[in-house]
PDB file of the backbone (N, CA, C, O) and the ligand in Angstrom, with CONECT records:
HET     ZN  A 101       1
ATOM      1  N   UNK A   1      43.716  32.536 -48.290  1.00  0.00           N
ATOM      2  CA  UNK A   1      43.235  32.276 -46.922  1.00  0.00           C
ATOM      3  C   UNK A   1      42.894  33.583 -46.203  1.00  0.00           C
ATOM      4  O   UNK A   1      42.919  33.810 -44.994  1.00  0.00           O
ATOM      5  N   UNK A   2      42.624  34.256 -47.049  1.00  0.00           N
ATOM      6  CA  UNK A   2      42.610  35.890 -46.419  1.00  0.00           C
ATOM      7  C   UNK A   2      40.892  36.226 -45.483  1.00  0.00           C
ATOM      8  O   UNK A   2      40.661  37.001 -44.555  1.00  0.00           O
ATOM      9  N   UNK A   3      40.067  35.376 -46.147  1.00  0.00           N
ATOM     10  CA  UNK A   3      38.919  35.115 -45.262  1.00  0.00           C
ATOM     11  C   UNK A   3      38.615  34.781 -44.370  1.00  0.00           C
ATOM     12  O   UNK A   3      37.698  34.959 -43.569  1.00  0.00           O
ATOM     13  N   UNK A   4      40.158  33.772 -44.584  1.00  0.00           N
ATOM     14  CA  UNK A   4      39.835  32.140 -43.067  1.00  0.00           C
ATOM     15  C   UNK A   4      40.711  33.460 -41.829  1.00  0.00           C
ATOM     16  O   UNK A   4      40.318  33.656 -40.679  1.00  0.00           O
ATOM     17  N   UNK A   5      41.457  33.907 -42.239  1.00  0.00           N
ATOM     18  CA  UNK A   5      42.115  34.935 -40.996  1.00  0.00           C
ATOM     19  C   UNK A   5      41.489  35.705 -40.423  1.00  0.00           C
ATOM     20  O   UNK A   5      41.711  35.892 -39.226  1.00  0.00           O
ATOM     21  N   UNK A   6      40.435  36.446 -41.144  1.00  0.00           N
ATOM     22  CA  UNK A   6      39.487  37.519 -40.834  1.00  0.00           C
ATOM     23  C   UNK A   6      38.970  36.776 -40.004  1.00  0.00           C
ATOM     24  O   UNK A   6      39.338  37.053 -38.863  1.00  0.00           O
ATOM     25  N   UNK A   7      38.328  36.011 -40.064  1.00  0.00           N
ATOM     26  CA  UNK A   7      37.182  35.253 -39.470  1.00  0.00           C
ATOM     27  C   UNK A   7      37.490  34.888 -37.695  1.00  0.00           C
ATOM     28  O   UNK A   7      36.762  34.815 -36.705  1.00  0.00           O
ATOM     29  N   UNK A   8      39.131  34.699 -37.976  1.00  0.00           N
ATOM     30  CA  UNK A   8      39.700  34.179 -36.957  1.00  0.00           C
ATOM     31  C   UNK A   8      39.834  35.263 -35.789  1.00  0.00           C
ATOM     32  O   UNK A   8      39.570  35.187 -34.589  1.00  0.00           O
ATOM     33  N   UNK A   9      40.418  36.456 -36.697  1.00  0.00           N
ATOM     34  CA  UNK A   9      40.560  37.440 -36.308  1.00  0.00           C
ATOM     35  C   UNK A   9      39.367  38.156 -35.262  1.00  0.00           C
ATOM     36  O   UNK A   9      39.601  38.728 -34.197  1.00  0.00           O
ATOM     37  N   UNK A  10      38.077  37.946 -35.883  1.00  0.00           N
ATOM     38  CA  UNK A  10      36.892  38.502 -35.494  1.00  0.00           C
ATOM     39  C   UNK A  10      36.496  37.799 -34.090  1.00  0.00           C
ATOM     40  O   UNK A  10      36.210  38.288 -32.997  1.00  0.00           O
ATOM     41  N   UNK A  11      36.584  36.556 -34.512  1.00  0.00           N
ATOM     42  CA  UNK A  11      36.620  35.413 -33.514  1.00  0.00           C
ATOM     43  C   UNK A  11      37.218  35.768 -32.001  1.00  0.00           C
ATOM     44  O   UNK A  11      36.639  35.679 -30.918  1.00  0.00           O
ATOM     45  N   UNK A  12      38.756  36.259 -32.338  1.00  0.00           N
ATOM     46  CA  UNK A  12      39.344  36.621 -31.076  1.00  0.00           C
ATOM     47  C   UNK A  12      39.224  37.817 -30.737  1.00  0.00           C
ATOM     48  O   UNK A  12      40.067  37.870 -29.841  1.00  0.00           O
ATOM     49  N   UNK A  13      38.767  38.862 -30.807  1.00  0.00           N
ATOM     50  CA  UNK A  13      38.131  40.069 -31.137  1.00  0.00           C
ATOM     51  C   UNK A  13      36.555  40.377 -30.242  1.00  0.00           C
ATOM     52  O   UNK A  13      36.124  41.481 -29.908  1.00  0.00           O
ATOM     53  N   UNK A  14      36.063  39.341 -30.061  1.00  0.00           N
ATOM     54  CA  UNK A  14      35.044  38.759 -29.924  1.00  0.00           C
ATOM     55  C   UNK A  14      35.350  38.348 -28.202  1.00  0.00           C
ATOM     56  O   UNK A  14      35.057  39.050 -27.234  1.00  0.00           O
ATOM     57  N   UNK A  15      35.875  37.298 -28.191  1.00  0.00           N
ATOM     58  CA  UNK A  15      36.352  36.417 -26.918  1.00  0.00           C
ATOM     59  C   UNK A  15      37.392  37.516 -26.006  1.00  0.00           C
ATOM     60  O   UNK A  15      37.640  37.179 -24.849  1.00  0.00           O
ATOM     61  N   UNK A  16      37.783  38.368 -26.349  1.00  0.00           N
ATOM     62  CA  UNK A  16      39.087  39.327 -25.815  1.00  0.00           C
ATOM     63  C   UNK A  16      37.586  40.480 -25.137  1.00  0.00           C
ATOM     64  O   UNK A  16      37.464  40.855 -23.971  1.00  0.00           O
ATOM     65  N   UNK A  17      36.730  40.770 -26.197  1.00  0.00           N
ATOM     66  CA  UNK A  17      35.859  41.728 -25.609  1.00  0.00           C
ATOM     67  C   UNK A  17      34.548  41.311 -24.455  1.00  0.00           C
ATOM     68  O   UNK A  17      34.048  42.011 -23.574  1.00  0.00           O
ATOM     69  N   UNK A  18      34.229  39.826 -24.884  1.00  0.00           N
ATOM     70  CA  UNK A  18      33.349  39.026 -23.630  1.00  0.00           C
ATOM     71  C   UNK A  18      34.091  39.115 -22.443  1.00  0.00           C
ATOM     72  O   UNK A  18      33.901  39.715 -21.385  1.00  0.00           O
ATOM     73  N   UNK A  19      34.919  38.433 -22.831  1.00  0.00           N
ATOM     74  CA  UNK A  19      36.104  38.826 -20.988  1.00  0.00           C
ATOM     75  C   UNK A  19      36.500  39.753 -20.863  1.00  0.00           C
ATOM     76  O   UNK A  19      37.405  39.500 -20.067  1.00  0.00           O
ATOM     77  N   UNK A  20      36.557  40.988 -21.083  1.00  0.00           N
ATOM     78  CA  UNK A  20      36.684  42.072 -20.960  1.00  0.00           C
ATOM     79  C   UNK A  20      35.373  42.539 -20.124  1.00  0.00           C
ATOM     80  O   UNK A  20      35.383  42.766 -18.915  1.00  0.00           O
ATOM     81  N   UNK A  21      34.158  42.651 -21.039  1.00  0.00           N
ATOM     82  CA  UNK A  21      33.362  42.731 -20.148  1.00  0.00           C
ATOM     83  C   UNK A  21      32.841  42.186 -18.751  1.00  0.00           C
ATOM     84  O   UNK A  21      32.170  42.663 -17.836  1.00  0.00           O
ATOM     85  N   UNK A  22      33.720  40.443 -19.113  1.00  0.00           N
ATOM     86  CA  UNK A  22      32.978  40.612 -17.757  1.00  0.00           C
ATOM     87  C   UNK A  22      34.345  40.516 -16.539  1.00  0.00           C
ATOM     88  O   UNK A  22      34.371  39.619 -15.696  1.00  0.00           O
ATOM     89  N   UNK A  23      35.137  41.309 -16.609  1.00  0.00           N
ATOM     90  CA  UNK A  23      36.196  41.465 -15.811  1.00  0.00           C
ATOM     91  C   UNK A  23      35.837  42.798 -15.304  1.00  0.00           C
ATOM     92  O   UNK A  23      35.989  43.177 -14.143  1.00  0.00           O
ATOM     93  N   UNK A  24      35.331  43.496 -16.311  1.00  0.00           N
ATOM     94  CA  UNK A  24      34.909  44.972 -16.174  1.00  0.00           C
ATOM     95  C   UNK A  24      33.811  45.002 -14.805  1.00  0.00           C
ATOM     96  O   UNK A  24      33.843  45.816 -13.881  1.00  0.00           O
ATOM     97  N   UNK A  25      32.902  43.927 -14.974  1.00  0.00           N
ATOM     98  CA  UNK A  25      31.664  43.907 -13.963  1.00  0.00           C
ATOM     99  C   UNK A  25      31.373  43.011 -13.617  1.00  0.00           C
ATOM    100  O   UNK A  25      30.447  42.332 -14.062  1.00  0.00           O
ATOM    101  N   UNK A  26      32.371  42.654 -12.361  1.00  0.00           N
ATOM    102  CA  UNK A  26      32.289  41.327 -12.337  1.00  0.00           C
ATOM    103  C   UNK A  26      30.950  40.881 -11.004  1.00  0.00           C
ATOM    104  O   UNK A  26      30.438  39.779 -10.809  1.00  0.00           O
ATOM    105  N   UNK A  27      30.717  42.086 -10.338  1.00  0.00           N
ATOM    106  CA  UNK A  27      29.667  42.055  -9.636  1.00  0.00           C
ATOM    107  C   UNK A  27      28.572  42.369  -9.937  1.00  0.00           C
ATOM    108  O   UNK A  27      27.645  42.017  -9.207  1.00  0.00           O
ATOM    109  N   UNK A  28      28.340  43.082 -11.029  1.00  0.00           N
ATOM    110  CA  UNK A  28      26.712  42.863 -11.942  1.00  0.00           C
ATOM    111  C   UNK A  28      26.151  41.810 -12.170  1.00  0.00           C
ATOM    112  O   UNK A  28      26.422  40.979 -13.037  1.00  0.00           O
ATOM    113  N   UNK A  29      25.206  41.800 -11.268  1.00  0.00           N
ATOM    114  CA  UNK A  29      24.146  39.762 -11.676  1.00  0.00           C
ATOM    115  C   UNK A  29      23.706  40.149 -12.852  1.00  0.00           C
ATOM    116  O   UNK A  29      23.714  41.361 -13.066  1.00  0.00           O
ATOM    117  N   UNK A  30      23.389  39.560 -13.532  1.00  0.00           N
ATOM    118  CA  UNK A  30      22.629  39.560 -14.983  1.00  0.00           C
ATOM    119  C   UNK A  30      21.322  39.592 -14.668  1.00  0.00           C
ATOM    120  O   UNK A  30      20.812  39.482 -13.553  1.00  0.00           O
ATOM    121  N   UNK A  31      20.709  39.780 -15.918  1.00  0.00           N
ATOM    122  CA  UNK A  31      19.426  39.795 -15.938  1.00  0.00           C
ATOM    123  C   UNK A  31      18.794  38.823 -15.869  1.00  0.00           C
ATOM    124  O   UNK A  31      17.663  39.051 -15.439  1.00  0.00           O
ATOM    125  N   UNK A  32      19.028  37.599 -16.140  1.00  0.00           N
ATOM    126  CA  UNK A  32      18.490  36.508 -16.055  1.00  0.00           C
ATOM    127  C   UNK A  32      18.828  35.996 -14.944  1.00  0.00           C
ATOM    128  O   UNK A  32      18.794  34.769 -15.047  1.00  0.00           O
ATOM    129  N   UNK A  33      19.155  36.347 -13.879  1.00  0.00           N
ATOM    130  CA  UNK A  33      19.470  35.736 -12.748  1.00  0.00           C
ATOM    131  C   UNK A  33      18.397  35.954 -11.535  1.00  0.00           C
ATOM    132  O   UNK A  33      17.748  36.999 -11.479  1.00  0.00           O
ATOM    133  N   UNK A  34      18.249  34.963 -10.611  1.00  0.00           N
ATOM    134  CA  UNK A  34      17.020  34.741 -10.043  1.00  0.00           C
ATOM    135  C   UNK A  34      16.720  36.069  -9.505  1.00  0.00           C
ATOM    136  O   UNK A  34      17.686  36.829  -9.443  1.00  0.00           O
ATOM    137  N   UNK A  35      15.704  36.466  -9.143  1.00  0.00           N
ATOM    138  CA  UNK A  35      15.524  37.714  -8.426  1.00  0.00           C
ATOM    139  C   UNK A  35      14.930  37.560  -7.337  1.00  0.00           C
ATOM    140  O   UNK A  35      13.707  37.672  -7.261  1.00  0.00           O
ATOM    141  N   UNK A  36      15.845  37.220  -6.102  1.00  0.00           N
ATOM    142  CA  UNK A  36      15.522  36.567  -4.952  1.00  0.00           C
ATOM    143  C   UNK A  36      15.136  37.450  -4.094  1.00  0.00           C
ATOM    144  O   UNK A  36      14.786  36.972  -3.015  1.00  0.00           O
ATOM    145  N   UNK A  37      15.059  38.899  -4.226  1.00  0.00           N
ATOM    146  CA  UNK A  37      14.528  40.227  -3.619  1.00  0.00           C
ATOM    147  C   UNK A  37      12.909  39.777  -3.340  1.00  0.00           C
ATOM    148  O   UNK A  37      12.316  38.948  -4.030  1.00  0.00           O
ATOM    149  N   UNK A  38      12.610  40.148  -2.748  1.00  0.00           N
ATOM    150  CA  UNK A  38      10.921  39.634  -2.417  1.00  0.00           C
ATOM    151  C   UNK A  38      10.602  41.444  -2.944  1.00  0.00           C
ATOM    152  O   UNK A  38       9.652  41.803  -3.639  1.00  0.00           O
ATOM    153  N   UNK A  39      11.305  42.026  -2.578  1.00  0.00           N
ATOM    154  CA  UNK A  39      10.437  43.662  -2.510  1.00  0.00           C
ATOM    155  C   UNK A  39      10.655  44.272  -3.973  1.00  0.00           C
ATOM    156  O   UNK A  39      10.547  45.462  -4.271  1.00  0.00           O
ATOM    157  N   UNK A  40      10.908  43.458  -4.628  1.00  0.00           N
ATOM    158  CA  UNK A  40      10.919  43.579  -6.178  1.00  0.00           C
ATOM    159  C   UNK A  40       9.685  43.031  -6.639  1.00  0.00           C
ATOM    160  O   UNK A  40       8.922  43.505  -7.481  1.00  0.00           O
ATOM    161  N   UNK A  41       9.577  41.902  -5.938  1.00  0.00           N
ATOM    162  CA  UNK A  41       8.109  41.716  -6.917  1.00  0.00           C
ATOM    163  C   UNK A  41       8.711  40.430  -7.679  1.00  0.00           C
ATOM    164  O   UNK A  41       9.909  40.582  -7.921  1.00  0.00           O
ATOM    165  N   UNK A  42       8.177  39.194  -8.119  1.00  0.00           N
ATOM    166  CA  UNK A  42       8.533  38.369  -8.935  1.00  0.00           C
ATOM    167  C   UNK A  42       6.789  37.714  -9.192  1.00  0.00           C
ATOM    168  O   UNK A  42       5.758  37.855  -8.534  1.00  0.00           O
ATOM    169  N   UNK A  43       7.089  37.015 -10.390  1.00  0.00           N
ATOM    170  CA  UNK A  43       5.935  35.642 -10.482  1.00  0.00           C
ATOM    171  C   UNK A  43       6.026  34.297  -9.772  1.00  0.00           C
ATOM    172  O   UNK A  43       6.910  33.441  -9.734  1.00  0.00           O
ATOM    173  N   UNK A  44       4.798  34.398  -9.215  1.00  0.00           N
ATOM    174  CA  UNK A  44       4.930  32.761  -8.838  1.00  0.00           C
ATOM    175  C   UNK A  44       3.864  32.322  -8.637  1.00  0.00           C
ATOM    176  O   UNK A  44       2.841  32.949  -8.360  1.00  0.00           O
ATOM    177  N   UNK A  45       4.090  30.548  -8.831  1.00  0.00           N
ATOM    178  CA  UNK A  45       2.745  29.918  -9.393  1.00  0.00           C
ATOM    179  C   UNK A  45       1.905  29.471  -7.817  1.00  0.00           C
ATOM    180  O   UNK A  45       2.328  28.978  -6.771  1.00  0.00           O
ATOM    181  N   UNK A  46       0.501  29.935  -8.288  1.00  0.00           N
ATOM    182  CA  UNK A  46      -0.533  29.420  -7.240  1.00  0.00           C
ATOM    183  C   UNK A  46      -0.595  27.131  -7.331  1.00  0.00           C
ATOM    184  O   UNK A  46      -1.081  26.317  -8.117  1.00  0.00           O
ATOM    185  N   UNK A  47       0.131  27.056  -6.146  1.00  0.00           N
ATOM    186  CA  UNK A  47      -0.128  25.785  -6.515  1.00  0.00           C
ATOM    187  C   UNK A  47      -1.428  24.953  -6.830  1.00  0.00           C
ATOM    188  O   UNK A  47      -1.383  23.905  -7.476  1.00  0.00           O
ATOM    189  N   UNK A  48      -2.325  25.372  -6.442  1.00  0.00           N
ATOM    190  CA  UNK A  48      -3.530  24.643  -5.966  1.00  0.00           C
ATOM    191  C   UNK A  48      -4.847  25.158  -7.569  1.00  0.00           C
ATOM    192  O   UNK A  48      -5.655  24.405  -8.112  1.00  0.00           O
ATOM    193  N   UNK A  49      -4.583  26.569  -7.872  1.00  0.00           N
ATOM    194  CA  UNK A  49      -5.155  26.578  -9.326  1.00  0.00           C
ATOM    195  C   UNK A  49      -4.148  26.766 -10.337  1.00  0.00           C
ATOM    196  O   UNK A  49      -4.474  26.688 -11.522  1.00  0.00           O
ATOM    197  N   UNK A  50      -2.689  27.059  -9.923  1.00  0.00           N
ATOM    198  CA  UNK A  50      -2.066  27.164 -11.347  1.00  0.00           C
ATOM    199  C   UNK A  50      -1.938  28.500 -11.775  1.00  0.00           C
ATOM    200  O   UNK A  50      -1.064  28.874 -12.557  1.00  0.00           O
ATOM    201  N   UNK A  51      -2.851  29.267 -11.242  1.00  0.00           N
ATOM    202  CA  UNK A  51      -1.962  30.444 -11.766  1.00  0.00           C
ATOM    203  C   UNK A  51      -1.102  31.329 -11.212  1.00  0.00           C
ATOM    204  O   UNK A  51      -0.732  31.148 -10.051  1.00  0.00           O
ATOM    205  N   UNK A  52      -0.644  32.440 -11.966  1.00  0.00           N
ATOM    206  CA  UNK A  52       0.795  33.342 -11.583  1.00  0.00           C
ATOM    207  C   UNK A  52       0.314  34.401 -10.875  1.00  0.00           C
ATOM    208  O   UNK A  52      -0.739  34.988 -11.127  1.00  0.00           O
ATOM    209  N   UNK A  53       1.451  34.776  -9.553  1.00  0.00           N
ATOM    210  CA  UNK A  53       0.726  35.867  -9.025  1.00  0.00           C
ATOM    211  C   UNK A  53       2.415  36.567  -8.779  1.00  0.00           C
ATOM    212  O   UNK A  53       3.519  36.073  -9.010  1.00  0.00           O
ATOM    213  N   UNK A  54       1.999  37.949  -8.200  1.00  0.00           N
ATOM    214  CA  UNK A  54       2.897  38.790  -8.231  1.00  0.00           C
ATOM    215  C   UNK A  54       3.178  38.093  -6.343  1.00  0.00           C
ATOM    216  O   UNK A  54       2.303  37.789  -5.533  1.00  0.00           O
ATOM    217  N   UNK A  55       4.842  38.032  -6.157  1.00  0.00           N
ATOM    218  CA  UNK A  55       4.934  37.538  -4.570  1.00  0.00           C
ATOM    219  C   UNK A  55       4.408  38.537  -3.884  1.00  0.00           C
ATOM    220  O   UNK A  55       3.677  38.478  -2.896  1.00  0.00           O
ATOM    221  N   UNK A  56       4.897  39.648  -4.571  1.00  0.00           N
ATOM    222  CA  UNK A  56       4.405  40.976  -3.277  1.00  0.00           C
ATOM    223  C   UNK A  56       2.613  40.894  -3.226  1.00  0.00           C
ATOM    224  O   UNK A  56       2.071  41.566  -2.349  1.00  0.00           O
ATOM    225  N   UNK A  57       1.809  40.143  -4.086  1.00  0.00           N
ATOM    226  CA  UNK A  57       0.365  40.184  -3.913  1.00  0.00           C
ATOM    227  C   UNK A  57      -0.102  39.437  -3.378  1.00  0.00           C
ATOM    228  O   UNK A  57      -1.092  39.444  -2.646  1.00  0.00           O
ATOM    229  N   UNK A  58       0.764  38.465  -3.773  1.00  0.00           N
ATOM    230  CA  UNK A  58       0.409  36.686  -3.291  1.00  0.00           C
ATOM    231  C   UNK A  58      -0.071  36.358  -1.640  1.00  0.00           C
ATOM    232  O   UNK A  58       0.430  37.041  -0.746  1.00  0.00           O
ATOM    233  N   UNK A  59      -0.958  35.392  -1.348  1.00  0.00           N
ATOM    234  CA  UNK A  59      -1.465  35.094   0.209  1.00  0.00           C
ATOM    235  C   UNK A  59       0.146  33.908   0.379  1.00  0.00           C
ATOM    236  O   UNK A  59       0.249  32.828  -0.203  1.00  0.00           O
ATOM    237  N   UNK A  60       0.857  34.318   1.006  1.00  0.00           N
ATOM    238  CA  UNK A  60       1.463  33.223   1.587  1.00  0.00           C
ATOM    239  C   UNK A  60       1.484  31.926   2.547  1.00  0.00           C
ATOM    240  O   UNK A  60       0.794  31.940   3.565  1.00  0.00           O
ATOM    241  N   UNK A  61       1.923  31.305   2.368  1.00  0.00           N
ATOM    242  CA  UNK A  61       1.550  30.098   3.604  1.00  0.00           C
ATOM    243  C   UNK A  61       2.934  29.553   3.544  1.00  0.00           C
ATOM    244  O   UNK A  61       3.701  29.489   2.583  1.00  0.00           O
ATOM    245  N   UNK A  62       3.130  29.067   5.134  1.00  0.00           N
ATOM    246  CA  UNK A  62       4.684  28.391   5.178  1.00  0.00           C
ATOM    247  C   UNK A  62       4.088  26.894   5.289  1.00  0.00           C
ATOM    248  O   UNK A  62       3.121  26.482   5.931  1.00  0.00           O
ATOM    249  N   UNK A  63       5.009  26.214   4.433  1.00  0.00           N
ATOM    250  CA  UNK A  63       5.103  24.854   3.733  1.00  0.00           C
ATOM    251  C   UNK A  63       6.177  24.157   4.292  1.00  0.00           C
ATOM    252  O   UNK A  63       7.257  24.746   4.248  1.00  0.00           O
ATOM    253  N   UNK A  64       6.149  22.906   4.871  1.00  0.00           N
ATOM    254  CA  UNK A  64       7.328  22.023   5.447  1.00  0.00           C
ATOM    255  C   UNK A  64       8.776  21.841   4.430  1.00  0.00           C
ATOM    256  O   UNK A  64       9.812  21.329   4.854  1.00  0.00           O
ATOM    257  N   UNK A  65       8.586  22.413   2.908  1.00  0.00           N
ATOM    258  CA  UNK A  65       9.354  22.470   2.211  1.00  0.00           C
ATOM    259  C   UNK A  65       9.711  24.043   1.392  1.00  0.00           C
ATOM    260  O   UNK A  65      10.348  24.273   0.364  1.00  0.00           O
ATOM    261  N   UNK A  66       9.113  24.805   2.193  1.00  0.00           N
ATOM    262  CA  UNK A  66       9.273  26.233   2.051  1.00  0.00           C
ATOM    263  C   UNK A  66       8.097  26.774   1.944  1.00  0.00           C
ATOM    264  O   UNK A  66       6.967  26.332   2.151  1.00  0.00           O
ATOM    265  N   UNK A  67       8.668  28.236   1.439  1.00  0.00           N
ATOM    266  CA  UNK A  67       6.922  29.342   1.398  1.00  0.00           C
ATOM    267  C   UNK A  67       6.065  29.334   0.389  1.00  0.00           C
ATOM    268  O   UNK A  67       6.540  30.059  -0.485  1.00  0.00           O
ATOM    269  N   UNK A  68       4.905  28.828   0.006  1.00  0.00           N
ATOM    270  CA  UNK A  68       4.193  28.598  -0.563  1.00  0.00           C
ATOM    271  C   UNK A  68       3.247  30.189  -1.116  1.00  0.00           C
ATOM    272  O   UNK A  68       2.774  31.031  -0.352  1.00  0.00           O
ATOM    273  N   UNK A  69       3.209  30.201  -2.294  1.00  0.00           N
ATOM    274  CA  UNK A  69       2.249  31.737  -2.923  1.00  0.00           C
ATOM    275  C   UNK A  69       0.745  31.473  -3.380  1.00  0.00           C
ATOM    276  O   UNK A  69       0.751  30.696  -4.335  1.00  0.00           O
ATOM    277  N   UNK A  70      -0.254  31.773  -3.096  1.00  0.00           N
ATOM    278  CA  UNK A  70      -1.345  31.734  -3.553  1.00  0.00           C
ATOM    279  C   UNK A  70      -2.062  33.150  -4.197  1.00  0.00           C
ATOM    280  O   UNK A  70      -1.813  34.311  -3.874  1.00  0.00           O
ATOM    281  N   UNK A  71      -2.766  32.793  -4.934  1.00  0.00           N
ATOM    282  CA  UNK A  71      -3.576  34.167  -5.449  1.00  0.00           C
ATOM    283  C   UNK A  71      -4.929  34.607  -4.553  1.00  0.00           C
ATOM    284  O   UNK A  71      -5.439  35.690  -4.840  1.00  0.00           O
ATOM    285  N   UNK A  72      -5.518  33.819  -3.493  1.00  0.00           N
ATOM    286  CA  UNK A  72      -6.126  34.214  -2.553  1.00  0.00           C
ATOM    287  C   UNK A  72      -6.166  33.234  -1.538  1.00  0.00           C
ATOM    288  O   UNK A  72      -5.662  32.115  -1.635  1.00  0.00           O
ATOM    289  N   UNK A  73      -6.849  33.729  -0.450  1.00  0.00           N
ATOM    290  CA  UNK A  73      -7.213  32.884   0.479  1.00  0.00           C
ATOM    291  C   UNK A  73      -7.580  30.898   0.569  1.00  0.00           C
ATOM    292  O   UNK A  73      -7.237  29.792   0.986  1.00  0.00           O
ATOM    293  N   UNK A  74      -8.509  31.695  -0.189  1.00  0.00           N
ATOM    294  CA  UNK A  74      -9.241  30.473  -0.446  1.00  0.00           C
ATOM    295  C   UNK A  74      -8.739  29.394  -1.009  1.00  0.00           C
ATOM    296  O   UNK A  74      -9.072  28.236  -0.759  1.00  0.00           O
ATOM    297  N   UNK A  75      -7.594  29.903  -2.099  1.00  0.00           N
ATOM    298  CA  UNK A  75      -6.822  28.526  -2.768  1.00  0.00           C
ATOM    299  C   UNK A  75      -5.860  27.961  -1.699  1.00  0.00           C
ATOM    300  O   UNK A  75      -5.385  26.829  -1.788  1.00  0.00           O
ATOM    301  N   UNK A  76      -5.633  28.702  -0.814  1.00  0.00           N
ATOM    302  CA  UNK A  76      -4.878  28.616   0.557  1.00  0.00           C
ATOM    303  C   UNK A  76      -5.275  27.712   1.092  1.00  0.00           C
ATOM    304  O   UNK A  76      -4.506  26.756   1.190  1.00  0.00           O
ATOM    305  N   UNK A  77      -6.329  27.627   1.543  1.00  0.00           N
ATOM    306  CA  UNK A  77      -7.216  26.642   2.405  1.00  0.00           C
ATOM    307  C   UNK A  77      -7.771  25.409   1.568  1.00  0.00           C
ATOM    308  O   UNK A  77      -8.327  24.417   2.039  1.00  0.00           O
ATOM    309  N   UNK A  78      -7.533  25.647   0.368  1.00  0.00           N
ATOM    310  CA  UNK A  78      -8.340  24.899  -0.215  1.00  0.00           C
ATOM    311  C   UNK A  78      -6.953  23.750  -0.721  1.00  0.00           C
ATOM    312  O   UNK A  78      -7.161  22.571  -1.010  1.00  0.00           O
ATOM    313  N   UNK A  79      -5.857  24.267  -0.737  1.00  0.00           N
ATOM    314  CA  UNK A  79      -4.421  23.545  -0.876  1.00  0.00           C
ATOM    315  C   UNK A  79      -4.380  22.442   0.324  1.00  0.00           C
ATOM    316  O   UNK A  79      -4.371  21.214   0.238  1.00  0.00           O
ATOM    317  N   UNK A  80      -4.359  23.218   1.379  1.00  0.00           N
ATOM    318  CA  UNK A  80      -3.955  22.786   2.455  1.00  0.00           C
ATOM    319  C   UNK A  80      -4.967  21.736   2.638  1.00  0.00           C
ATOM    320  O   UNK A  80      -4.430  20.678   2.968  1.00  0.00           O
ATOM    321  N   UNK A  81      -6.455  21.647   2.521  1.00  0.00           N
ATOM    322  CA  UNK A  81      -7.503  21.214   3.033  1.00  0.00           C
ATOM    323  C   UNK A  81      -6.880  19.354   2.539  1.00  0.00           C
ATOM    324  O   UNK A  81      -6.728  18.347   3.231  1.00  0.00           O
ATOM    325  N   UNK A  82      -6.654  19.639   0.942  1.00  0.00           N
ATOM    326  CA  UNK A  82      -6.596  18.333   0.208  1.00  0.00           C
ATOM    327  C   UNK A  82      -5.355  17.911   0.772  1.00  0.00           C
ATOM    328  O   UNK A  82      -5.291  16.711   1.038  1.00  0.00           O
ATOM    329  N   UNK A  83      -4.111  18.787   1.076  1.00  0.00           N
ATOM    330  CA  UNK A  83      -2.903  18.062   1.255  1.00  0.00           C
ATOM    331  C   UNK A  83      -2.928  17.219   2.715  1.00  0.00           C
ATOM    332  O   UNK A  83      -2.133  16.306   2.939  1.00  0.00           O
ATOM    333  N   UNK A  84      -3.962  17.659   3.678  1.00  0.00           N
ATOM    334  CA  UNK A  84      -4.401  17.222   4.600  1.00  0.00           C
ATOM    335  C   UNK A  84      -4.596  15.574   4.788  1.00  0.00           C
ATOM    336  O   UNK A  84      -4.177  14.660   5.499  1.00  0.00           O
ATOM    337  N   UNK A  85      -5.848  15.894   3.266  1.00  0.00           N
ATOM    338  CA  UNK A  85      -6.675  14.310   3.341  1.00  0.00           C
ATOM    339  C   UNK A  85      -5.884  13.510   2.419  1.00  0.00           C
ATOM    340  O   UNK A  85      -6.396  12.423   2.150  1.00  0.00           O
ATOM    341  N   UNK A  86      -4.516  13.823   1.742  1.00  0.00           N
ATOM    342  CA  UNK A  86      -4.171  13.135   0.640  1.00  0.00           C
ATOM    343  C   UNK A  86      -4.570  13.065  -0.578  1.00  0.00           C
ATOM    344  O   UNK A  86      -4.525  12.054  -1.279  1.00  0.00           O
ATOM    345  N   UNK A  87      -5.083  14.399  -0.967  1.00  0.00           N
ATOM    346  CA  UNK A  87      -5.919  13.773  -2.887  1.00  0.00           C
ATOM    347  C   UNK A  87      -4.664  13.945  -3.313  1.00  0.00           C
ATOM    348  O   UNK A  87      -4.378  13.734  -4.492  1.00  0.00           O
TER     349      UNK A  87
HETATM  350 ZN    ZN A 101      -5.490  30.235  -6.878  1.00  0.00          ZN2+
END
């Protein structure tokens, strides 16, 4: 059984050093965590054509369900125009 121990061994070795780390830093957000900084810069989608724009580039518009990003003007108006008439 000298394998099955190792294994076990490694196992807890493993789990002792994850919590370790994160006891170590416990206020480091990860990287995958939202990046709710606006002055960082993130992607976000133009609703009205679909594509991705940088927030810090993006035309904004405030939306009854929050702030809305566009890649120009025009998809701006052109959002709003339809959400107006209902398409
Ligand atoms: Zn657009």
């Amino acid at each position: 059984m000298g394998l099955m121990r190792l294994m076990l061994f490694a196992l807890a070795a493993m789990a002792a050093y994850l919590l370790f780390k994160r006891l170590a830093s416990p206020f480091r957000p990860s990287v995958e965590a939202d990046q709710g900084d606006d002055r960082l810069g993130r992607l976000v989608q133009d609703p009205n054509c679909g594509v991705y724009v940088d927030s810090k580039e993006a035309v904004r518009r405030k939306a009854p369900d929050g702030e809305l990003f566009f890649c120009s003007k025009e998809c701006a108006d052109t959002f709003f125009e339809k959400a107006r008439h209902g398409a």
